[in-house]
C-alpha positions in Angstrom: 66.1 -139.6 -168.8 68.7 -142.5 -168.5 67.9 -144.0 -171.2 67.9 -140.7 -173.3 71.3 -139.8 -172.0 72.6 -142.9 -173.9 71.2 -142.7 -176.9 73.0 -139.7 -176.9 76.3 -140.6 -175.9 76.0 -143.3 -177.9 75.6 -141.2 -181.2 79.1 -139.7 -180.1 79.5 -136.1 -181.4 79.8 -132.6 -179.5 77.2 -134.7 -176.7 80.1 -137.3 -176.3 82.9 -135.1 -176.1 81.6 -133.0 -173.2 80.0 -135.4 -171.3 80.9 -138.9 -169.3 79.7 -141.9 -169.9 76.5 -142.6 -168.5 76.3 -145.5 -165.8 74.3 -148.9 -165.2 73.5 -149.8 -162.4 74.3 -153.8 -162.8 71.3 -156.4 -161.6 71.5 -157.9 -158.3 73.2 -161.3 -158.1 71.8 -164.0 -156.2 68.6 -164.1 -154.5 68.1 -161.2 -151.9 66.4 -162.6 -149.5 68.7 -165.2 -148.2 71.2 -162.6 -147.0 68.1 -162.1 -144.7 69.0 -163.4 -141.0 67.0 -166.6 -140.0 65.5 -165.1 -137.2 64.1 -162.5 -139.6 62.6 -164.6 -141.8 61.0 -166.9 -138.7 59.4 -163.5 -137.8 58.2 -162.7 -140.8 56.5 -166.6 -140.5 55.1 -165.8 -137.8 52.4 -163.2 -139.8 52.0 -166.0 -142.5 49.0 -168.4 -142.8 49.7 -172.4 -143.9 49.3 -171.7 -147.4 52.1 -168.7 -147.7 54.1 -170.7 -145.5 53.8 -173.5 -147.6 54.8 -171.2 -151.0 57.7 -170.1 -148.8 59.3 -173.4 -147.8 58.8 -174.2 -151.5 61.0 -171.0 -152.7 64.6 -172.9 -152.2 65.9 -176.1 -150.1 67.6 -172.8 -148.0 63.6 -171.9 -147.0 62.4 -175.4 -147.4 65.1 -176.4 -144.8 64.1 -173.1 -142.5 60.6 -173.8 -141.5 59.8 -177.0 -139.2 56.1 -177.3 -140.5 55.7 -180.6 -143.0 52.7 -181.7 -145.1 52.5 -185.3 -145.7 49.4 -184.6 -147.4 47.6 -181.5 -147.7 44.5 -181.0 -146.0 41.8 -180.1 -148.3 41.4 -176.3 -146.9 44.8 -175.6 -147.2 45.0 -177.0 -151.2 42.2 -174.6 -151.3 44.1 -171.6 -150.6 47.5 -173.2 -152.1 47.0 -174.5 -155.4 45.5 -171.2 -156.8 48.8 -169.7 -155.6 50.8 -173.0 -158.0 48.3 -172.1 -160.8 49.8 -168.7 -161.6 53.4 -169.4 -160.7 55.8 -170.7 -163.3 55.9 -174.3 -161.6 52.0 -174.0 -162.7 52.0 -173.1 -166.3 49.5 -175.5 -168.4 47.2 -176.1 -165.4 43.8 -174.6 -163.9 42.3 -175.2 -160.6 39.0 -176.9 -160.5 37.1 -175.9 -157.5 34.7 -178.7 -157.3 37.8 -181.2 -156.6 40.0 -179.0 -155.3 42.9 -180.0 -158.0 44.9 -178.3 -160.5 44.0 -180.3 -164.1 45.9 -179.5 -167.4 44.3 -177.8 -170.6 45.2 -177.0 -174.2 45.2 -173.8 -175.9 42.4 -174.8 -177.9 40.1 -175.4 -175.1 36.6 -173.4 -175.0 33.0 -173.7 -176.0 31.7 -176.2 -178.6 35.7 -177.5 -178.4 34.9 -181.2 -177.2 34.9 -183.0 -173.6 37.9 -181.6 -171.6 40.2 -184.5 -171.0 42.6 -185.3 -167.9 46.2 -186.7 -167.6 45.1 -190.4 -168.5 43.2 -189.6 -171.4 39.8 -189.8 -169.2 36.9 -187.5 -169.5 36.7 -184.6 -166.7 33.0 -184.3 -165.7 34.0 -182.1 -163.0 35.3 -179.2 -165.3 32.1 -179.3 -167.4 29.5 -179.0 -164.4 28.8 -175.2 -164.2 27.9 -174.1 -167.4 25.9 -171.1 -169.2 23.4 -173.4 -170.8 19.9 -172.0 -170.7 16.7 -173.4 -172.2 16.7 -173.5 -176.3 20.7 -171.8 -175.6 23.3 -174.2 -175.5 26.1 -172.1 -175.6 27.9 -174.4 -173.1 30.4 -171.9 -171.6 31.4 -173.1 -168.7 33.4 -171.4 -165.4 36.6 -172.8 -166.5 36.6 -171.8 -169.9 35.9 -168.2 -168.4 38.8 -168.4 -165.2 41.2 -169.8 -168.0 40.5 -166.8 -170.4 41.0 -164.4 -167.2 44.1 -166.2 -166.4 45.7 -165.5 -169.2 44.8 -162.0 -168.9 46.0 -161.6 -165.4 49.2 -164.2 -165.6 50.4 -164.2 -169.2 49.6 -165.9 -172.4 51.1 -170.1 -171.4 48.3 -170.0 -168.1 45.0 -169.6 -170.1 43.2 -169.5 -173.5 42.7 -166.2 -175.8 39.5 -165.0 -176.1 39.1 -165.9 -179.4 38.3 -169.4 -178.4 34.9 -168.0 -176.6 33.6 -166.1 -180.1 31.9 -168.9 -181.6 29.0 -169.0 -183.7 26.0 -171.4 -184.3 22.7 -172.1 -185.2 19.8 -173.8 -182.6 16.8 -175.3 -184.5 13.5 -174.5 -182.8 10.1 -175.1 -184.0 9.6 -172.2 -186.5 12.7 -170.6 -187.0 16.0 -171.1 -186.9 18.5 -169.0 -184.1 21.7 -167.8 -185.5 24.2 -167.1 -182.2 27.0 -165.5 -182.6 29.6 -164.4 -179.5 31.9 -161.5 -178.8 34.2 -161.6 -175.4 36.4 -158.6 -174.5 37.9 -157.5 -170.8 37.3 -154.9 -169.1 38.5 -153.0 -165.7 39.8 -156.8 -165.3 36.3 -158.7 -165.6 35.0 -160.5 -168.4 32.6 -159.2 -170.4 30.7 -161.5 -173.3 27.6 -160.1 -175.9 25.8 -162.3 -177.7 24.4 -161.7 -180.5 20.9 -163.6 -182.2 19.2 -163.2 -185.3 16.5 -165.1 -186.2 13.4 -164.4 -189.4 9.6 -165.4 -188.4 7.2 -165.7 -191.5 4.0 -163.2 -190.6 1.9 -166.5 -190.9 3.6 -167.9 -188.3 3.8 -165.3 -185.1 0.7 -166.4 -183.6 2.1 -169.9 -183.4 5.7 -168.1 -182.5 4.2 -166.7 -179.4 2.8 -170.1 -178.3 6.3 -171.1 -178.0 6.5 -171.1 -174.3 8.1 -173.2 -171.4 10.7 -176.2 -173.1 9.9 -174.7 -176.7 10.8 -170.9 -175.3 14.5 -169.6 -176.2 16.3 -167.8 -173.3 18.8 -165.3 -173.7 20.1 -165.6 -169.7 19.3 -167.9 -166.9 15.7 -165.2 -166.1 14.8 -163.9 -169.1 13.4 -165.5 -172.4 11.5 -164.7 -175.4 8.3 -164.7 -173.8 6.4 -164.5 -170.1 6.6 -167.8 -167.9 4.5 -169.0 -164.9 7.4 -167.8 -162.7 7.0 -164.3 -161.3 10.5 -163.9 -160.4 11.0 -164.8 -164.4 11.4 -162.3 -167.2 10.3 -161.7 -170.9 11.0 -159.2 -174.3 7.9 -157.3 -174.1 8.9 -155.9 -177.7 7.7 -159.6 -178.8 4.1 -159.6 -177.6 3.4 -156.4 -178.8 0.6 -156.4 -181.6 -0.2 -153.5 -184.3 -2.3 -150.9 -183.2 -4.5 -151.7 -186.7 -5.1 -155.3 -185.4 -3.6 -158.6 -186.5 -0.9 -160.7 -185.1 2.0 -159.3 -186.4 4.7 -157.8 -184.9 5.3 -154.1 -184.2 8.3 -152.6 -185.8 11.3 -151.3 -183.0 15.2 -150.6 -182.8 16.8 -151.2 -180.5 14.8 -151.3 -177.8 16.2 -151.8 -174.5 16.0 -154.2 -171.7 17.6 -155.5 -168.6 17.6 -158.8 -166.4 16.7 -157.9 -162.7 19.0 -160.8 -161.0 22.3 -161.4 -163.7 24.0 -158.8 -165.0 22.6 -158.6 -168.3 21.5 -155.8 -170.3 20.0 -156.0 -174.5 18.2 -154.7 -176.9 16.1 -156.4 -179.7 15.7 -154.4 -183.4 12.4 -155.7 -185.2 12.5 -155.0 -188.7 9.9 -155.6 -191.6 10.7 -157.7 -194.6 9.5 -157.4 -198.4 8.2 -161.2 -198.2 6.3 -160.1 -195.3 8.3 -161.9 -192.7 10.1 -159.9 -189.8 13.7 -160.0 -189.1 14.4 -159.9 -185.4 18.3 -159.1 -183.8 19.1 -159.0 -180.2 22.1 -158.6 -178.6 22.8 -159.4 -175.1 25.4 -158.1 -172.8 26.4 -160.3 -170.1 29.4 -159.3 -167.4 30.6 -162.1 -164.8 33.4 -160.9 -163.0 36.3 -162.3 -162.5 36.2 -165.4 -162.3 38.5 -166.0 -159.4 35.9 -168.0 -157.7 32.1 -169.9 -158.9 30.5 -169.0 -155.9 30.9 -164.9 -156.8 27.5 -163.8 -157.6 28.5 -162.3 -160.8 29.0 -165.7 -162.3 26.7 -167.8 -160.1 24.3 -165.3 -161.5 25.4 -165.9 -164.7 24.8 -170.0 -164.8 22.7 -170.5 -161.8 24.4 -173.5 -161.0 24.6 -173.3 -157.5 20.6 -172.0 -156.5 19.8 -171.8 -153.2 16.3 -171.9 -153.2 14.1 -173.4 -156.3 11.1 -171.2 -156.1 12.9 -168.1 -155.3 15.6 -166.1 -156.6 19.4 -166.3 -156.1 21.3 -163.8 -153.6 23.4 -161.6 -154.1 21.8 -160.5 -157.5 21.4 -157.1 -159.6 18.4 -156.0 -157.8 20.8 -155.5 -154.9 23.6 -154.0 -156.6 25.2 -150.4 -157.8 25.2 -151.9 -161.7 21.6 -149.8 -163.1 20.1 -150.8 -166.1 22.0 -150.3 -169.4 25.0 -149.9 -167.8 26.8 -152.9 -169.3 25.5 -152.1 -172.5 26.6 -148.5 -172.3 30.1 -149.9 -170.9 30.7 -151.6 -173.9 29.5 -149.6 -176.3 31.8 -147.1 -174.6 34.5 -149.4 -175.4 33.5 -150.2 -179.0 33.9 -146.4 -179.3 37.2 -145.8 -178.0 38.3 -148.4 -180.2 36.9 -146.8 -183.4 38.9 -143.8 -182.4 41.9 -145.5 -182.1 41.5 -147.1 -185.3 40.8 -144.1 -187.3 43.5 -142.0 -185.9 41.6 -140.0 -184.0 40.1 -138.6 -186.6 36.5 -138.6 -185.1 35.1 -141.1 -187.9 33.8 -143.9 -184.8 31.9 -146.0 -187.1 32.0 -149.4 -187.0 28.9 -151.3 -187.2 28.6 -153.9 -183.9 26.3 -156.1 -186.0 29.5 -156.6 -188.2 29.4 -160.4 -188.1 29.8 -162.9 -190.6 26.2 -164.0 -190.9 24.5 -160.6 -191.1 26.6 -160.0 -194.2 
């Protein structure tokens, strides 16, 4: 309403003549909470833990001065809780914590998968920032949790304290024995958690899928950290059923489907696979595969430690927390963000009700 008022007045006319100017209320000067008595702010200490404290006393040399407690050097619990609070404030812009040594290192805004080793202050290789990665048998895709917390920061903080999205849609190719996998990535956000689908396509020669399905253990391709093409020794490990079936007439070919869903039972993944028949009697397969992993405010959230399985507890038996113990059914990420896709469409067109737009619509599947 203000602000309509002076547009108004500002055009002048009969609006101008008949009414006052309208008023502004003018900013604040200075910074608030120093006309705060000391002993108020001492109280309010009082209800803070080290960390906050710590922020506080770093506000001015007027709070600095206030508090008695000093930090020759900070234990390594309390740069835990502090230097995630540095990494989103201004003083913090260009920097990401790394959990596994508790520091705040700097990035560029190219940073992301298939980018190159991430490299430190001296020009020195940061191993640390490259340890928990989405890297799965015959699936390099080398995502790791930093790319992911920077591309959340961003989100959450602003555009100078992470990387776009963009740098997460790659594409590439992985050589296996018969066939060659064509990998492409999409990355969106959503309800503030990151969502990534990946997308494979990859042709098999109808002389070859008896030998395709022998491709098992270090030979098999995996689309998560539980599932791959085809069954392992593990129980607690899943497959594509779609690619064992066999034609009802006999042979070793492939039966035909679309879009066919599945699900992983620990990570929260959902796809489906389309098998289609070609004239040169090969088969064209696609999947795409939905993965959400959170936040990214922390590795050890199951979402993401899910997600890479870097951190297992146990070797011979599955992770906790996982999906089997969760609200998140089957086909529920898949349905989330094809829910999104659709919105999008809608948006695009007008509103106009025309939501096509084809999600295979990548460069390769041209």
């Amino acid at each position: 309403m203000d602000q309509l008022l002076t547009t108004l007045w500002s055009r002048g006319g009969w609006f101008r003549a008949f009414t006052p100017p309208p008023t502004v209320n003018d900013a604040p000067q200075g910074t608030p909470i120093l006309d705060v008595p000391s002993d108020i702010l001492l109280l309010i200490g009082d209800y803070l833990n080290d960390s906050e404290i710590l922020s506080f006393k770093l506000t001015c040399r007027s709070t600095y001065a206030l508090f008695p407690q000093t930090y020759k050097a900070l234990p390594p619990y309390l740069k835990k809780r502090f230097l995630p609070m540095i990494e989103k404030d201004p003083l913090g812009k260009g920097t990401v914590y790394c959990h596994p040594c508790n520091r705040l290192h700097p990035f560029v805004e190219t940073t992301g998968p298939q980018s190159g080793p991430e490299l430190g202050v001296d020009g020195k290789r940061l191993k640390c920032m490259s340890r928990d990665r989405f890297s799965p048998t015959g699936n390099p895709f080398t995502l790791s949790y930093i790319h992911a917390r920077l591309a959340m920061n961003r989100h959450l903080y602003g555009p100078e304290y992470g990387i776009p999205l963009a740098n997460l849609c790659t594409e590439q190719s992985e050589r296996r024995d018969l066939m060659t996998v064509q990998c492409s990535t999409s990355a969106k956000i959503m309800d503030d958690e990151l969502f990534l689908q990946r997308t494979y396509v990859l042709t098999v020669a109808g002389s070859d899928v008896a030998e395709f399905r022998k491709c098992t253990g270090a030979r098999d391709f995996k689309l998560c950290e539980h599932t791959s093409f085809f069954p392992a020794t593990s129980p607690f490990r899943h497959s594509i059923p779609e690619l064992l079936k066999k034609p009802a007439t006999g042979g070793d070919g492939l039966v035909p489907c679309f879009e066919a869903p599945g699900s992983c039972g620990l990570c929260l993944m959902d796809y489906d696979i389309t098998i289609q028949p070609c004239a040169d009697e090969s088969y064209r397969i696609v999947i795409r595969a939905t993965h959400q992993v959170g936040a990214c405010r922390s590795p050890r959230d199951w979402k993401w430690a899910r997600f890479s399985e870097c951190y297992r507890v146990h070797i011979f038996y599955p992770s906790r927390p996982n999906r089997r113990g969760s609200a998140y059914r089957p086909g529920s990420l898949h349905k989330q963000w094809a829910d999104d896709e659709r919105e999008a469409c809608a948006v695009l067109d007008g509103g106009s009700g025309n939501m096509v737009r084809g999600l295979f619509g990548l460069s390769f599947l041209s």
